[in-house]
C-alpha positions in Angstrom: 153.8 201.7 91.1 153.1 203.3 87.5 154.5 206.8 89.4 157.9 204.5 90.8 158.3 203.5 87.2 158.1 206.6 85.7 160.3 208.5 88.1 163.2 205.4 87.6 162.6 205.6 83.6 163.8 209.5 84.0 167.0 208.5 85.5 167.5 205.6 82.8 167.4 208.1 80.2 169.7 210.5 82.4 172.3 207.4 82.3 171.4 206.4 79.1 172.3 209.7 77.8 175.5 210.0 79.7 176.8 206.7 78.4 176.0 207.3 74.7 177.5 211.0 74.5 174.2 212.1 73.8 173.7 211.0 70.5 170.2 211.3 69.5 169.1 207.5 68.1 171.2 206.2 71.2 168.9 208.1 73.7 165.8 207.6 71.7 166.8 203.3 72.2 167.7 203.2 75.4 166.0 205.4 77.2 162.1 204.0 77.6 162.7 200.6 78.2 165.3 200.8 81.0 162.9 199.7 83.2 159.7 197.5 83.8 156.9 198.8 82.6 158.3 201.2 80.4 157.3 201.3 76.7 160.0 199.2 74.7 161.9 201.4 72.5 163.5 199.5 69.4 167.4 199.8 68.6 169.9 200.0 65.1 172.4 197.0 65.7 173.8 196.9 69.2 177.3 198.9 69.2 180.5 196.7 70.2 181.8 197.3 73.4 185.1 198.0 74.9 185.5 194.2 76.8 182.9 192.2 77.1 182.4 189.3 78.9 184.7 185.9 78.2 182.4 184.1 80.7 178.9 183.5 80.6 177.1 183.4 83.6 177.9 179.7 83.9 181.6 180.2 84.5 182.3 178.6 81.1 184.4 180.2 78.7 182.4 182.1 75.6 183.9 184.4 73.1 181.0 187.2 71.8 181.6 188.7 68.2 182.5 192.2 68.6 179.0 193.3 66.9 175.9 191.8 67.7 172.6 192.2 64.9 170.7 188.9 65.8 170.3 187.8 69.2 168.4 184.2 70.1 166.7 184.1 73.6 165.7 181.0 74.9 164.0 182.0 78.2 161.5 184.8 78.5 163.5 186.1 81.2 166.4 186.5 79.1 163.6 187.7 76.4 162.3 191.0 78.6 165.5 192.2 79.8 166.6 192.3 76.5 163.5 194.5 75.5 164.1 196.4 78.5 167.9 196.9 77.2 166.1 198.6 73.9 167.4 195.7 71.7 164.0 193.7 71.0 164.1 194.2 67.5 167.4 192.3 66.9 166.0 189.2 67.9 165.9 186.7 65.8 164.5 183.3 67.6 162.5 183.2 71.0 161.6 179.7 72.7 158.3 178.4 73.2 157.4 179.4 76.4 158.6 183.4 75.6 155.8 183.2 72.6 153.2 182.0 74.5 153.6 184.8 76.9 153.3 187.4 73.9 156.1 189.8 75.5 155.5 192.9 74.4 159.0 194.1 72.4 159.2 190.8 71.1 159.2 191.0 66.8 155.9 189.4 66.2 156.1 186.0 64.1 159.8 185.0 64.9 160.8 181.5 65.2 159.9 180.0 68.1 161.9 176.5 69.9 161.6 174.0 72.7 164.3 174.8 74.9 164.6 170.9 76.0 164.4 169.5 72.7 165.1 172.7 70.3 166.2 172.0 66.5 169.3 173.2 66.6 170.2 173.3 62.6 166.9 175.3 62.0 168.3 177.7 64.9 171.6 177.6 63.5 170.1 178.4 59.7 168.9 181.9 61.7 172.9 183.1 61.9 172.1 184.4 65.8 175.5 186.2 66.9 174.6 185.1 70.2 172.3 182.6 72.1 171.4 182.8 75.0 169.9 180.2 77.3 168.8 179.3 80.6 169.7 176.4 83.2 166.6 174.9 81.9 168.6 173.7 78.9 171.5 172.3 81.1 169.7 168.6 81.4 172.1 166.5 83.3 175.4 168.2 82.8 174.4 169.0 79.0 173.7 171.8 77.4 170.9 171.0 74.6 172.9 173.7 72.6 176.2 172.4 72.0 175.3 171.7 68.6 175.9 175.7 68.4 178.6 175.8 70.3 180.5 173.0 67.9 179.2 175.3 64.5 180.9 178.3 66.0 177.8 179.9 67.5 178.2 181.4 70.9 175.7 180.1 73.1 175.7 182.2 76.4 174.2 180.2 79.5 172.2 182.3 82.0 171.2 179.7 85.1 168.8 180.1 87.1 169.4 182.7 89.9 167.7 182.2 93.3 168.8 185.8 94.7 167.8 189.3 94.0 171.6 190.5 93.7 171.9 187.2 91.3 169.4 188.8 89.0 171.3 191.9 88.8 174.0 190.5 88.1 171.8 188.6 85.0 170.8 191.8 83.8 174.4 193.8 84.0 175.5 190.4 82.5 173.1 191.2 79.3 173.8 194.5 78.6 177.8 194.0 79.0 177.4 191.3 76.7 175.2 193.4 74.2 177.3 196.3 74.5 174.8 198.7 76.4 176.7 198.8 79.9 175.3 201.9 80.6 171.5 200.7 80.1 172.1 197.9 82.6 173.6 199.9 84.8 170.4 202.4 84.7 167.8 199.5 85.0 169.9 198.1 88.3 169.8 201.6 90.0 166.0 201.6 89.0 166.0 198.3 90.6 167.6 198.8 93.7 166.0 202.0 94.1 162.9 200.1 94.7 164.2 197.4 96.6 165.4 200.2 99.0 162.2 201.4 99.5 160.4 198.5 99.7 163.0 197.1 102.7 162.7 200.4 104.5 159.3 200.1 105.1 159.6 196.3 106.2 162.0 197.0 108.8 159.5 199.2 110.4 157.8 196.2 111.3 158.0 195.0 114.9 159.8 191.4 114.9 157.0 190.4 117.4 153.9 191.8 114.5 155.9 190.2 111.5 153.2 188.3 109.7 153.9 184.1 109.2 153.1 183.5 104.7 152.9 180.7 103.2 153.3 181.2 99.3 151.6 178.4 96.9 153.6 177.8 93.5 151.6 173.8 93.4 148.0 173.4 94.3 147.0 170.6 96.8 147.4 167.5 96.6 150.6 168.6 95.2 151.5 171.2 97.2 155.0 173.4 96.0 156.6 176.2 97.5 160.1 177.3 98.5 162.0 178.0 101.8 165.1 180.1 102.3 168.0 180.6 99.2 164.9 181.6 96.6 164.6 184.9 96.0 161.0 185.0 96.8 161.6 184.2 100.0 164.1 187.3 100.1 161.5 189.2 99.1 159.6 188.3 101.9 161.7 189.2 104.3 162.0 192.3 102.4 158.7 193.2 102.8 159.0 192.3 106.5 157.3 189.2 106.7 158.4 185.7 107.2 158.0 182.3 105.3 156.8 179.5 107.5 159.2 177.1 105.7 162.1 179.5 105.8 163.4 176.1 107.6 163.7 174.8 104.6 166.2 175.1 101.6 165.3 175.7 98.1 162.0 174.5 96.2 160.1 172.0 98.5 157.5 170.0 98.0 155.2 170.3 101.4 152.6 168.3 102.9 148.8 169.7 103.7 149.5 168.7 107.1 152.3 170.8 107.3 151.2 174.2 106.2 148.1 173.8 108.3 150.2 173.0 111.2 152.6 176.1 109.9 149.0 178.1 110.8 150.2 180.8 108.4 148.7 184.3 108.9 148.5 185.2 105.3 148.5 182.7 102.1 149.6 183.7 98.6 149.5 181.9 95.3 150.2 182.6 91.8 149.2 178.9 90.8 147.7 180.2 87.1 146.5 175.6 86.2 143.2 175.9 88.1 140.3 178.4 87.6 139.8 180.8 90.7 142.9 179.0 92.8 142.0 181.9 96.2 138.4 180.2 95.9 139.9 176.7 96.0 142.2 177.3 99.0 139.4 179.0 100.7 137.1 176.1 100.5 140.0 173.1 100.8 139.1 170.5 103.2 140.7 170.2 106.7 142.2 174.3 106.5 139.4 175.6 107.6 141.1 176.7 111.3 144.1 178.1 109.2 144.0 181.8 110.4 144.7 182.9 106.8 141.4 181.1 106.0 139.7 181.9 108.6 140.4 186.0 107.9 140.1 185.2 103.9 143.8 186.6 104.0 143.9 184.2 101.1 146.0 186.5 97.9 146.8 185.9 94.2 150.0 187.1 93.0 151.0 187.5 89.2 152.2 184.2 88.2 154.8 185.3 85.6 156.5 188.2 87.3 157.1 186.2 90.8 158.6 183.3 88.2 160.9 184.7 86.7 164.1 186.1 87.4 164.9 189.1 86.3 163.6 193.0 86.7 159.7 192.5 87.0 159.9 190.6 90.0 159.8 194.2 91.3 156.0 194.2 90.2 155.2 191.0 92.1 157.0 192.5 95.5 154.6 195.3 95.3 151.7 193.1 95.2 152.9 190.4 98.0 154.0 193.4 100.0 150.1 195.8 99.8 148.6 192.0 100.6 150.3 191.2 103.4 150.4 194.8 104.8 148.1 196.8 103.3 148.3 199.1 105.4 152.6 200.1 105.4 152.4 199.3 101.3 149.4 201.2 100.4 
């Protein structure tokens, strides 16, 4: 993975070059954190741009300031790509949930808010060019950040995506907006370099070999997973596997019963609430016949970068995809 990374960091900095006529501080900010994993260079104020977007993500209208030198994130999704687009230090406000990750790129000791209840005249007192937020903070219809909206602030809404070419789409979003087309453009080649190779090797897999998963977000008795129109599930099939509630649409809650009925070959997890959460499934009560138990095919998975939406989720495919086939993925 670290050798993937490196080889897609060289062509960000090719793109990244191209797109800011070579001009030595440009390169130097764009070019090493074009893509996951990639040491987060730090930026001068983010240049305007030709036409940016007059729609966020949303479909609502927005209207961006032509120069952008304080951004506010308010999902740590939002956060990384905008590390990743070289512009970490220009933020100016982070919500809580990005702090207690401790995202590297992130200024250390910036203001931190609840992004369901967040103080909106503290934010406001900030002067952010630009917030941006996530369907997190559309409760009901309402955006918790109208205030900002109403004080002239533009707040940018980002929702949710449940696709991989939604998440692309996020990112190209971000770096139009920012004025760094050229950086998003080079981290969703990187991207979809990946992907390709990744879905090469999972169509080699015989639709009669194609191993059954069953992926744990929720620990019993609360069991949580997803079926089809979730991007982890894509990224399943990706891999060449299949999701034994690919019946199903969206997040789902599902019974005991039914994943032990589902007879999964392979369980994964990335529950992160319960100390040692492979131990727990491996010992649960009444799964004991579950072939994934019974061949301790039982796997953790990163919990952040198979939450969130945006670039990293590359790092979690690589690890669903060498523990379900170890073998193809090694």
């Amino acid at each position: 993975m670290k050798k993937i990374l490196s080889l897609l960091a060289a062509l960000a900095l090719a793109v990244s070059l191209a797109g800011c006529g070579g001009a030595a501080s440009s390169a130097s900010r764009g070019a090493s954190a074009a893509v996951p994993g990639a040491s987060s260079a730090q930026s001068t104020p983010a240049a305007s741009a030709a036409q940016k977007p007059a729609q966020d993500r949303s479909g609502a209208a927005i209207a961006l300031p032509e120069e952008i030198d304080a951004i506010a994130v308010m999902a740590p999704s939002i956060a990384e790509t905008v590390v990743d687009l070289g512009l970490g230090d220009l933020i100016v406000a982070i919500d809580t949930q990005t702090e207690s990750y401790a995202l590297e790129g992130v200024p250390a000791g910036v203001p931190a808010f609840d992004m369901q209840a967040p103080d909106t005249e503290a934010l406001a007192a900030l002067a952010p060019d630009v917030v941006f937020v996530s369907g997190i903070s559309i409760i009901e219809g309402e955006n918790l950040f109208q205030p900002l909206t109403d004080m002239g602030i533009c707040v940018a809404s980002i929702p949710t995506s449940n696709s991989l070419a939604d998440i692309k789409l996020d990112i190209q979003f971000l770096a139009d907006c920012l004025g760094v087309s050229d950086r998003g453009r080079a981290i969703n080649e990187a991207f979809q370099a990946e992907l390709d190779r990744i879905a090469a090797i999972g169509q080699t897999v015989p639709e009669d070999e194609k191993k059954t998963v069953y992926f744990e977000i929720s620990a019993a008795p609360y069991c949580y997973s997803f079926g089809s129109g979730v991007f982890l599930n894509e990224m399943l099939e990706l891999i060449g596997a299949e999701n034994v509630l690919a019946g199903q649409e969206g997040w789902v809650n599902v019974s005991e019963e039914a994943v032990v009925a589902a007879n999964p070959d392979v369980i994964l997890t990335n529950v992160n609430y319960i100390d040692a959460p492979v131990d727990e499934i491996l010992s649960r009560a009444g799964w004991e016949g579950v072939a994934a138990v019974q061949n301790g095919d039982v796997y953790a998975v990163d919990n952040k970068t198979s939450s969130l939406p945006n670039e990293y989720v590359l790092q979690a495919l690589e690890e669903m995809a060498q523990a379900i086939y170890p073998d193809l993925y090694a």
